[in-house]
Structure formats: C-alpha cells, structure tokens
RODO-2510 file (C-alpha; in nm, 4 decimals, decimal comma):
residues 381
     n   res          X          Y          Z
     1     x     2,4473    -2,5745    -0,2011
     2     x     2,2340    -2,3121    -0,1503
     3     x     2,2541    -2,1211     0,1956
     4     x     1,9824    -1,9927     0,4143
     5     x     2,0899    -1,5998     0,3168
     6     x     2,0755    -1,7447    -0,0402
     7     x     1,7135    -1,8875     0,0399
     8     x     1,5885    -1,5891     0,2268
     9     x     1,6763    -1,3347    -0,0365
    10     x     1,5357    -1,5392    -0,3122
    11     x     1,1902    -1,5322    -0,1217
    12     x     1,1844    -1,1791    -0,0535
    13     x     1,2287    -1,1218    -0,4211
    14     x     0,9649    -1,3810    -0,5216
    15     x     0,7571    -1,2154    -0,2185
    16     x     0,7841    -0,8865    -0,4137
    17     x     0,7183    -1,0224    -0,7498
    18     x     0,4110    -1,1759    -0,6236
    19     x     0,3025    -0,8192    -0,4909
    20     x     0,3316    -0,6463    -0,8112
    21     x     0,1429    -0,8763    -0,9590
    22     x    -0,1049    -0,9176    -0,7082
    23     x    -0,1268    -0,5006    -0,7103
    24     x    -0,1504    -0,4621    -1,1052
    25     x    -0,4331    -0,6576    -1,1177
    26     x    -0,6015    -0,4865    -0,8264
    27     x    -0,4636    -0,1580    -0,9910
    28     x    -0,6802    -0,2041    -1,3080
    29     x    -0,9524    -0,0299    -1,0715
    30     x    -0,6834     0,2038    -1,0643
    31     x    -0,6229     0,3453    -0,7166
    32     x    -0,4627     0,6368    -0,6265
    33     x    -0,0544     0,6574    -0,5775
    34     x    -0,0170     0,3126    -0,6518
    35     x     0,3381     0,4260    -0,8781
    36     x     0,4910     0,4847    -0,4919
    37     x     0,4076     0,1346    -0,3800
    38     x     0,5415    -0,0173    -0,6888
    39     x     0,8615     0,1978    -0,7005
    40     x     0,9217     0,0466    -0,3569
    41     x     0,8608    -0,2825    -0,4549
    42     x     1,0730    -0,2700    -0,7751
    43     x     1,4100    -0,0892    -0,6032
    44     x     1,3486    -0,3982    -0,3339
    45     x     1,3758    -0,6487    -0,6012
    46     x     1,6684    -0,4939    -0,7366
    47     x     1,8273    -0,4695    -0,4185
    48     x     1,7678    -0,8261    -0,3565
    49     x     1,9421    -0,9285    -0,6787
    50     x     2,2388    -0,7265    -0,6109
    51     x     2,2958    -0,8848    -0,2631
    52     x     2,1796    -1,2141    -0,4652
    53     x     2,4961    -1,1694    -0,7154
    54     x     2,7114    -1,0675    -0,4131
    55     x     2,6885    -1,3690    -0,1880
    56     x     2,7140    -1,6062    -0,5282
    57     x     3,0150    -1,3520    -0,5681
    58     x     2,9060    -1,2603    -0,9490
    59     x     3,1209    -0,9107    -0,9054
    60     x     3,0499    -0,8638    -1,2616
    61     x     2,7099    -0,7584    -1,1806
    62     x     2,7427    -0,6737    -0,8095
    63     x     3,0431    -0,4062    -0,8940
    64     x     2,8714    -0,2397    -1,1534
    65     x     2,5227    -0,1768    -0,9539
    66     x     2,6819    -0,1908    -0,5907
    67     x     2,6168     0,2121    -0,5969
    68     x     2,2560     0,1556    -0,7357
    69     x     2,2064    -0,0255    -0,4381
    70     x     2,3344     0,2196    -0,1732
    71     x     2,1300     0,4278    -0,3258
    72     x     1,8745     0,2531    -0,3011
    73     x     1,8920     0,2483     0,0812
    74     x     1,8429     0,6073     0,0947
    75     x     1,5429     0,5709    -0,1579
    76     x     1,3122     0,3487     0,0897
    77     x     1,1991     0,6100     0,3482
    78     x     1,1260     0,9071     0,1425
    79     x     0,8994     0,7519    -0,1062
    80     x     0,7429     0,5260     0,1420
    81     x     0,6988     0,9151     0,3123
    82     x     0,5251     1,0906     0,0369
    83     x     0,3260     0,7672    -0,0648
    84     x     0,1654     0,7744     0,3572
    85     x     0,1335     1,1956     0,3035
    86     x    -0,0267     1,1527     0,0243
    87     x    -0,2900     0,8696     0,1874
    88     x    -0,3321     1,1216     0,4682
    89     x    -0,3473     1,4495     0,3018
    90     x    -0,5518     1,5870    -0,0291
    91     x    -0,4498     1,6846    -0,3162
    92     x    -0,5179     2,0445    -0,2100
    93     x    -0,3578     2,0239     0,1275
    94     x    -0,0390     1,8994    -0,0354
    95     x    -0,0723     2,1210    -0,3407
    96     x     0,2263     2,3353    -0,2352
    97     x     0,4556     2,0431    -0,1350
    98     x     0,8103     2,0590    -0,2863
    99     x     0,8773     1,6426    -0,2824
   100     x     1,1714     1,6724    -0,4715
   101     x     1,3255     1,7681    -0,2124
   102     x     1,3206     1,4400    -0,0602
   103     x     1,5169     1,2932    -0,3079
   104     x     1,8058     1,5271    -0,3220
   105     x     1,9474     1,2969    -0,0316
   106     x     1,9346     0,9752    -0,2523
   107     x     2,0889     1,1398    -0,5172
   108     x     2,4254     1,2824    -0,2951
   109     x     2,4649     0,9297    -0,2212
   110     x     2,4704     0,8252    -0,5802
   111     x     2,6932     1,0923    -0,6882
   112     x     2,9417     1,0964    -0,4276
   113     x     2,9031     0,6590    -0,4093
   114     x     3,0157     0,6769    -0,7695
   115     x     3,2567     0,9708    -0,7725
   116     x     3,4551     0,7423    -0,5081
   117     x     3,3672     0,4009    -0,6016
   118     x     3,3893     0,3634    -0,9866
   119     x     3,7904     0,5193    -1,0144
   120     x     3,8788     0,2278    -0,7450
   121     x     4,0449    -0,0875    -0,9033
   122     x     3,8363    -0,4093    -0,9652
   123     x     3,9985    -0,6213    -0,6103
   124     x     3,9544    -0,2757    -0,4107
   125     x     3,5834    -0,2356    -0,5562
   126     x     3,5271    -0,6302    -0,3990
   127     x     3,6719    -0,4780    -0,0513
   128     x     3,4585    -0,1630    -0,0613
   129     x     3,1488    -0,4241    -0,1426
   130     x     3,2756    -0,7160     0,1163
   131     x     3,3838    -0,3937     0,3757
   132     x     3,2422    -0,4536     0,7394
   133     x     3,3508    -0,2494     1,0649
   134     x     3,4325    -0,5779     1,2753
   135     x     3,6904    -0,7056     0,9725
   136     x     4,0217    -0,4633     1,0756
   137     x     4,1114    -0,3151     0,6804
   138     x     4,4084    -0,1145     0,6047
   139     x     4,2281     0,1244     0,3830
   140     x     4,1704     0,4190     0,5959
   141     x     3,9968     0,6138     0,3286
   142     x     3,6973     0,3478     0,2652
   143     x     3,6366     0,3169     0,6166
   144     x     3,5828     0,6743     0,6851
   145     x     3,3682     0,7080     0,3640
   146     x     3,1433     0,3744     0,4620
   147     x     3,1291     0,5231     0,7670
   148     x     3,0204     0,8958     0,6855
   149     x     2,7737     0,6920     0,4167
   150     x     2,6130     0,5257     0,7369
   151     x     2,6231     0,8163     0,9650
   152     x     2,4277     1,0038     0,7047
   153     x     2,1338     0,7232     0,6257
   154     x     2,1120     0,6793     0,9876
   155     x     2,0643     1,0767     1,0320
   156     x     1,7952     1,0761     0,6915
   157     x     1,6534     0,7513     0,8830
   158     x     1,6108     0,9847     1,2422
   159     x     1,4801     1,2568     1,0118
   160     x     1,2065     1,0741     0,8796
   161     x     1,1106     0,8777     1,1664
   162     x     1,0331     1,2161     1,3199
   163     x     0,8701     1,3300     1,0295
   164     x     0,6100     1,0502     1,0727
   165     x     0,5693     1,1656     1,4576
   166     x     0,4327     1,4632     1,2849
   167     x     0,2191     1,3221     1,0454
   168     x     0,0894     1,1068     1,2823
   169     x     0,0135     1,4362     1,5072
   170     x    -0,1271     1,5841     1,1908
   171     x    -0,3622     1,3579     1,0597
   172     x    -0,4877     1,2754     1,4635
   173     x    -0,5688     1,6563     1,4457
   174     x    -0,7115     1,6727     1,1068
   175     x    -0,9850     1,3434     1,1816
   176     x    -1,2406     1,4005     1,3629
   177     x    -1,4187     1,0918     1,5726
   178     x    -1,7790     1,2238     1,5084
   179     x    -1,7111     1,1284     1,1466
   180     x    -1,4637     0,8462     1,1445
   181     x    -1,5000     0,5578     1,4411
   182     x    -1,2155     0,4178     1,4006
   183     x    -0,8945     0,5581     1,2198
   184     x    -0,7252     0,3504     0,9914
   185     x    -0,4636     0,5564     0,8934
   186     x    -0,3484     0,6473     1,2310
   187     x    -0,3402     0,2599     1,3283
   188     x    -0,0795     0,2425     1,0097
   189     x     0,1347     0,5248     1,1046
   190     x     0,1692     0,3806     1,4439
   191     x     0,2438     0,0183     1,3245
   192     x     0,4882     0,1790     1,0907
   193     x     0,7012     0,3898     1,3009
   194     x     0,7406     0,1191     1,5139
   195     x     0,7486    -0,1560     1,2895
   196     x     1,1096     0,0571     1,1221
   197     x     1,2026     0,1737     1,4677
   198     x     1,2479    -0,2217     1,5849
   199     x     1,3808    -0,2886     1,2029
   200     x     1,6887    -0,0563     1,2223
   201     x     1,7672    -0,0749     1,5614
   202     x     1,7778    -0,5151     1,4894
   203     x     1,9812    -0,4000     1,2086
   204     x     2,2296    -0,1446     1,3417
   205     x     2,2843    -0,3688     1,6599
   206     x     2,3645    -0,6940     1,4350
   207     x     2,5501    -0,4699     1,1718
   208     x     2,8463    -0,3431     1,4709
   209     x     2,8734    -0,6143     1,7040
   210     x     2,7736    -0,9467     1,5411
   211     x     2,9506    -1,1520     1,2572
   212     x     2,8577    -1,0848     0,8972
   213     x     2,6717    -1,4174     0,8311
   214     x     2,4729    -1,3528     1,1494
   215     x     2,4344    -0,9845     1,0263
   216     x     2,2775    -1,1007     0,7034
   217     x     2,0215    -1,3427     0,7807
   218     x     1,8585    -1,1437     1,0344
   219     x     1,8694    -0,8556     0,7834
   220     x     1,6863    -1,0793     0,5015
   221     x     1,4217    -1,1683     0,7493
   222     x     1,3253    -0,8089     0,8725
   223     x     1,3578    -0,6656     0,4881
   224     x     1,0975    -0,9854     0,4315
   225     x     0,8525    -0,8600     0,7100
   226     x     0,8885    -0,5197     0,5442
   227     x     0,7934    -0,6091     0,2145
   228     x     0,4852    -0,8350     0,4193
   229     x     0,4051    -0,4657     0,5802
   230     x     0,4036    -0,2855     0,2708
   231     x     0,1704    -0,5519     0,1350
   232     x    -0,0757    -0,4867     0,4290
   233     x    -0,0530    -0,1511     0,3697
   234     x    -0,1099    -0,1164     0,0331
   235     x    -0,4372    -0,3218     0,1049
   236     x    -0,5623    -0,0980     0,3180
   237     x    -0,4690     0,1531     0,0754
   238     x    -0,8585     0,2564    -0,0289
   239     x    -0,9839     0,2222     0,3038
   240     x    -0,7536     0,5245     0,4190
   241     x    -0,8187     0,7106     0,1316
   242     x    -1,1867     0,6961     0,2057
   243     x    -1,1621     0,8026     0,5576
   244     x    -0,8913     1,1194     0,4611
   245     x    -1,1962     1,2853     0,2175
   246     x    -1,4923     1,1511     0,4593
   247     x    -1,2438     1,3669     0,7687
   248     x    -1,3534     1,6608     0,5590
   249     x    -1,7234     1,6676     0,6201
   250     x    -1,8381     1,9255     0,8192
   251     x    -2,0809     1,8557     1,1293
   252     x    -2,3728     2,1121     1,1774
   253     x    -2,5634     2,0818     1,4788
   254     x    -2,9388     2,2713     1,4678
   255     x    -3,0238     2,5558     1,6469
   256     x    -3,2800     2,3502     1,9259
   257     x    -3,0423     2,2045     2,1456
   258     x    -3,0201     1,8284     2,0664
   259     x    -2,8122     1,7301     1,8348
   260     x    -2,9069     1,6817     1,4812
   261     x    -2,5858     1,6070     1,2684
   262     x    -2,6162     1,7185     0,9005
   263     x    -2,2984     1,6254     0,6690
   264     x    -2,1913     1,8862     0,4063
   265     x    -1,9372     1,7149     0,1516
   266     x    -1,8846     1,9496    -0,1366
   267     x    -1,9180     1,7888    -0,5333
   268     x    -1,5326     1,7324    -0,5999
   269     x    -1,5283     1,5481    -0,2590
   270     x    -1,8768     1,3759    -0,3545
   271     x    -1,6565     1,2277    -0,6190
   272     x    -1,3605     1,1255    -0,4923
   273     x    -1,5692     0,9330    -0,2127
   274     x    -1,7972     0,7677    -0,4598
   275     x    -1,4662     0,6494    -0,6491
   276     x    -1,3029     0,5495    -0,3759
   277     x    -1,6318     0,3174    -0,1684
   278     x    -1,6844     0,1659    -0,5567
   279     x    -1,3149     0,0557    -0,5804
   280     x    -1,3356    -0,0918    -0,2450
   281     x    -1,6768    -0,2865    -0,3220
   282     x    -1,5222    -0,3973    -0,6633
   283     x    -1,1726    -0,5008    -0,5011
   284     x    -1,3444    -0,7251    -0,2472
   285     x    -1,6884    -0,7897    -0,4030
   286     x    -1,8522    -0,7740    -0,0618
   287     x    -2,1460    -0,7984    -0,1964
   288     x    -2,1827    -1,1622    -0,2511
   289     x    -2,2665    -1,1938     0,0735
   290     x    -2,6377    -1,1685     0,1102
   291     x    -2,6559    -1,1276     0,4493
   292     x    -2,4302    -0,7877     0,4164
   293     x    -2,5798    -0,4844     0,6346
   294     x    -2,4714    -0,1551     0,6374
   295     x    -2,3242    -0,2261     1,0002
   296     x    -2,0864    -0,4947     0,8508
   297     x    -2,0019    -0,3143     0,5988
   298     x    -1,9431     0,0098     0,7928
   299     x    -1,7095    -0,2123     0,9971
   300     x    -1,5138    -0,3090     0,7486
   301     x    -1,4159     0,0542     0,5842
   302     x    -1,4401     0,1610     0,9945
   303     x    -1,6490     0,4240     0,8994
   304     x    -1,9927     0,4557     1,1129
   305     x    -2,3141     0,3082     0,9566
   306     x    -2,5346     0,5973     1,0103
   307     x    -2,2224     0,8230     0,8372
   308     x    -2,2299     0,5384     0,5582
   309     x    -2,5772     0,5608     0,4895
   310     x    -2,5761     0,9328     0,4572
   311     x    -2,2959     0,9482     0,2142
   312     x    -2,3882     0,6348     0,0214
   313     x    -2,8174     0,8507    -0,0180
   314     x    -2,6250     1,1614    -0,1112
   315     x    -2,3805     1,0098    -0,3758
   316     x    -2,5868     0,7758    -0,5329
   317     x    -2,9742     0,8260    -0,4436
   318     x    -3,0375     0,4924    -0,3397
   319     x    -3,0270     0,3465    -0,0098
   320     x    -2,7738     0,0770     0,1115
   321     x    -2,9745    -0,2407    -0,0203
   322     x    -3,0494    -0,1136    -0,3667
   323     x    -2,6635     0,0328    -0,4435
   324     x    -2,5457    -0,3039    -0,3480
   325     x    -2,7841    -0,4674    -0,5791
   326     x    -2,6556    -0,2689    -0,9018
   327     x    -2,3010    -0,4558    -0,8017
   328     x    -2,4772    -0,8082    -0,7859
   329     x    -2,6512    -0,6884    -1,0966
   330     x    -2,3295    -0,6090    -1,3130
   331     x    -2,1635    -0,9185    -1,1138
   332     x    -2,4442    -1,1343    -1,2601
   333     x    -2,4246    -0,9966    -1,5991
   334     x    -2,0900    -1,0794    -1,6070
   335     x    -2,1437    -1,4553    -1,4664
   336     x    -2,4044    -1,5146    -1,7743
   337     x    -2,1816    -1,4000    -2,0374
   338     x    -1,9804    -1,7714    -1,9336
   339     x    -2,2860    -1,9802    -1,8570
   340     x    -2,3422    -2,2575    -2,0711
   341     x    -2,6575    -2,4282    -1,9477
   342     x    -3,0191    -2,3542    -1,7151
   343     x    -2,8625    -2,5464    -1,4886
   344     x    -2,5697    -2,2795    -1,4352
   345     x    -2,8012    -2,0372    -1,4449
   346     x    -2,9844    -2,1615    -1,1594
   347     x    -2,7342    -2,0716    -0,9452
   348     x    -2,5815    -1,7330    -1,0213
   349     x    -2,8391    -1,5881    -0,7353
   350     x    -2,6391    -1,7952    -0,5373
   351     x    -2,2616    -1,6707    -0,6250
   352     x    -2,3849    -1,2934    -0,6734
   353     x    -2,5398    -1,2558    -0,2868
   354     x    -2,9190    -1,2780    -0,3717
   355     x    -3,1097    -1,4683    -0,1032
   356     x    -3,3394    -1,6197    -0,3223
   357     x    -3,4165    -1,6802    -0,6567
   358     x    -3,7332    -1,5335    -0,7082
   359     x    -3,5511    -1,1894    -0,5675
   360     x    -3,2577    -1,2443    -0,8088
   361     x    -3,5573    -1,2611    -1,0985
   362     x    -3,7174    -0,9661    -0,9740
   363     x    -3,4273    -0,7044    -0,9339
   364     x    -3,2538    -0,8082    -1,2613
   365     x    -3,5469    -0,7572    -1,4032
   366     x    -3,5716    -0,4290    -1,2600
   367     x    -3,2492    -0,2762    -1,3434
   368     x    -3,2684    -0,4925    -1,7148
   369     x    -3,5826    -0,5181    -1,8564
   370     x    -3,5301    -0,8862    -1,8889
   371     x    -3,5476    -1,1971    -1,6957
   372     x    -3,1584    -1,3357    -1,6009
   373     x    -3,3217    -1,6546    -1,8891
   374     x    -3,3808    -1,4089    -2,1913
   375     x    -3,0900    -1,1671    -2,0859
   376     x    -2,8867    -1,5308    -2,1821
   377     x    -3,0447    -1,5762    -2,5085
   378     x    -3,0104    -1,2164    -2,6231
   379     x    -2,6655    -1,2737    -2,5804
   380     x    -2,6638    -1,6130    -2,7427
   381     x    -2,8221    -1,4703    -3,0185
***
C-alpha cells in the first residue's frame, strides 16, 4: 500500500518531469540561463528518487547515492542564486564574477559525506540514512557529524538568504521607475526570500521537535510548492530579462524646461531587447488576439506603453500594429502549410488575430506578394 509520503514524492517528481518538458519545448526559442533552471529541476528529481528508494527501503540504491543527495541539499540555493543574478544583472555587470566559488560548499559536503560515510558498514550506513535527533542513538560520532552537516547548510542557507537581501537592494537601485512601471524582478526576489524563509523555518521546526512521519510529509509538500515556484519563475523568466536591459536606457530631458524624455539604448542592447520581446511574443503568441493594443501588451511585460512603442520604432522600424502583423503573417504561413480545403482557409484570419478577412487578404498580401489562396497552391504545387 502506498503511503501519502510515497504519493507526495512521486508527484513532485512527475511535477518536475512535466517542467522539463514543458521548458525544452519553450527552450527551442532558446532563452537565456535556462541550463540553471534545469540543473535544479534534474538534482530535484534525483533527490526525490533517493528518498523514493529510502522509504520503500531499497538500501541498494539509497546507500550508494545517500551522499549525492546531501549534496544535493547544499546544491539548491547557490544555483538557484546565480540563475536570479544572472536575470538581474548583464553579462557585463557580472563579467568579473567568480561563481565557482559558490560551489566549493557543495563539494566539502560531498567529500567529507563520503570520506565518513562510504568506510561505515552496510547496517551502520542504514542508521546514518534512517538517523534523526528525536530517536536517542548510541553512535556519538554520527550524531555530531549529522549535526555539524546541518549546522553548516543552515549557515550556507543564512548566507544566501542575505545575499538575496542584497540583490534585492541592488537591482531596486539599478531600475529606474521612469523606465520600468512595474518591476518584475523585484516582485520575484521578494516572493522568493520569503517563500524559502517560511520553507526552512516549516522544515527546521518539524525536523527537531515533531515525529519523522510528520517531518516528512510536510517536507514533500513544501519541496512540491518549490518546484510550483520555480515553475512560475522560470515563466516569467523573459519578462525579467527584458526589463534588466530596458533598466539600462538612459533618460535625457531637453534643455526648455518640460520634460521631453528621449531613450538612448546602445546596438548590443538594441539586440538583446529585440531577442528577448520576440521570444516573449513567440512563447505566448499574443498576437492572436486582434483586439491587442500596445497598452495590453505593455501590461503584460509591465513595461510602459509609451516606453514600448519607442523601443519596438527603434528596433524594428515599424510601429506596434504592423510588427505584430509580421507574427500573424509567419503564424498564418505556418497554419496553410496544414490546410487541406477553402473552407480551412476561410478561417485562418480568425486563429491568427486578424479582425476581418478582407484585412487578413490585404496584409498577407503585403508582406507576400500573394493572396493567403495562391500562397496555398504554390505550395501545393
């Protein structure tokens, strides 16, 4: 009979799965960072089927990794870390970052884990896996070296939850609100620190002072809103990188004495925010809706329309109506290459976010040469 732990792990795991799958085929516009999120997700997954092996108690497996998985623990918050700095900062701000250092930590554990754990016999390993400070033990040495291993992720934990107090601080400096309405990235990095804040403390309290069973569920069931939070975040991914290369426009007020805002984005920048606004369009083809305005739109990305329309003129020459026609455009193209009859064809203005069809006619003609009708022979030809 399978037990609630038992059914809790299992859909964290499948939770997970579903992510990276979900992510690789988001990731074939091929976002930036994405190898942080899916380290995360794939050291979760592993972690889930080592506690998964230990409560059906198959030690052949759950011995062997056990010190994979403590390791593991001490993984989490650094790459989760350098995965938000990197969402927060550019390249060039972070260009003389050492991140390797984040992962000496990890890699103590692992050593030392090992050094201790492997030369232990296979009914003391079970013990050292099973171990929990309200069981008394006679083994005085595996208590003080479980608890030095928990003093330690609790002071890396500490570490980095005041390293995100910083970044937070940092990136509210570095974004300014004549540029950026409303600061997705900052909303995050709040919901994160205390999202983890609430997670350990749950943890650490249930972990001392309740029984192990209790211990465990509640454990599952925070690790499964972290892997939902990660999700969300991920998500939200392009949106924040938009707004951390739009923070570096610079605002130049004329010399009359009302204000006149002019936006000055250099050509690598131009770039980057050109990539980043196409992946978010492609991602979650907003423009099948026909009654999209810049305002919506603006609102979704929380960036302000009159900042939207500026950088959307400068990067691509067209205004907002005509660049999201070229998406309904190639969106359409696609549609006909798996239309069969007129009849289908009739209403591809419909699924593509044309009002009408005598519009749909027009601009495909425009950007084509060819009415939608012979643009489906050619290719039936």
């Amino acid at each position: 009979m399978i037990s609630f732990y038992q059914l809790i792990t299992i859909t964290y795991i499948i939770t997970a799965v579903a992510l990276i799958y979900f992510f690789i085929q988001l990731d074939k516009i091929r976002s930036n960072y994405t190898s942080y999120v899916f380290s995360l997700l794939v050291i979760i997954i592993i972690a889930g089927l080592i506690e998964l092996s230990i409560s059906i108690k198959f030690w052949t497996f759950a011995t062997i990794t056990y010190p994979v998985y403590l390791t593991i623990l001490y993984l989490i918050y650094p790459i989760f870390f350098l995965y938000a700095k990197r969402l927060v900062f550019t390249r060039k701000e972070l260009s003389n970052e050492k991140s390797y250092l984040h992962y000496i930590i990890p890699l103590a554990a692992l050593i030392a884990t090992s050094v201790f754990y492997y030369p232990l016999s296979n009914e003391s390993q079970i013990d050292f896996i099973a171990w929990n400070p309200t069981n008394e033990t006679e083994n005085s040495s595996t208590d003080s070296f479980l608890f030095l291993l928990i003093v330690v992720y609790y002071a890396q934990f500490f570490f980095y939850l005041a390293n995100f107090v910083i970044l937070l601080k940092s990136s509210k400096n570095n974004m300014s609100d004549r540029i950026i309405d409303k600061n997705i990235a900052l909303q995050w990095l709040r919901v994160f620190i205390l999202t983890f804040f609430l997670f350990e403390s749950i943890v650490f309290l249930f972990f001392f002072f309740f029984p192990k069973d209790v211990y465990e569920i509640v454990a599952q069931t925070s690790s499964l809103v972290i892997i939902v939070f990660l999700g969300l975040f991920r998500i939200n991914q392009s949106t924040i990188e938009i707004q951390t290369r739009l923070r570096k426009a610079k605002v130049m007020i004329n010399d009359v004495g009302h204000e006149s805002p002019k936006y000055i984005i250099d050509e690598d920048e131009k770039k980057e925010i050109l990539k980043l606004i196409t992946d978010v369009l492609t991602e979650k083809k907003f423009f099948i809706d026909p009654n999209l305005k810049v305002e919506q739109f603006a609102k979704k990305i929380h960036v302000s329309p009159k900042k939207l329309s500026i950088v959307i003129n400068e990067l691509t020459g067209n205004n907002f109506s005509n660049f999201l026609n070229e998406y309904r455009i190639q969106e359409a193209k696609l549609l006909l290459e798996t239309v069969k009859d007129n009849s289908s064809i009739e209403e591809i203005f419909l699924k593509t976010g044309f009002n009408s069809r005598s519009t749909f006619n027009r601009v495909f003609k425009q950007a084509t040469g060819l009415t939608p009708n012979e643009y489906k022979l050619k290719l039936n030809k």
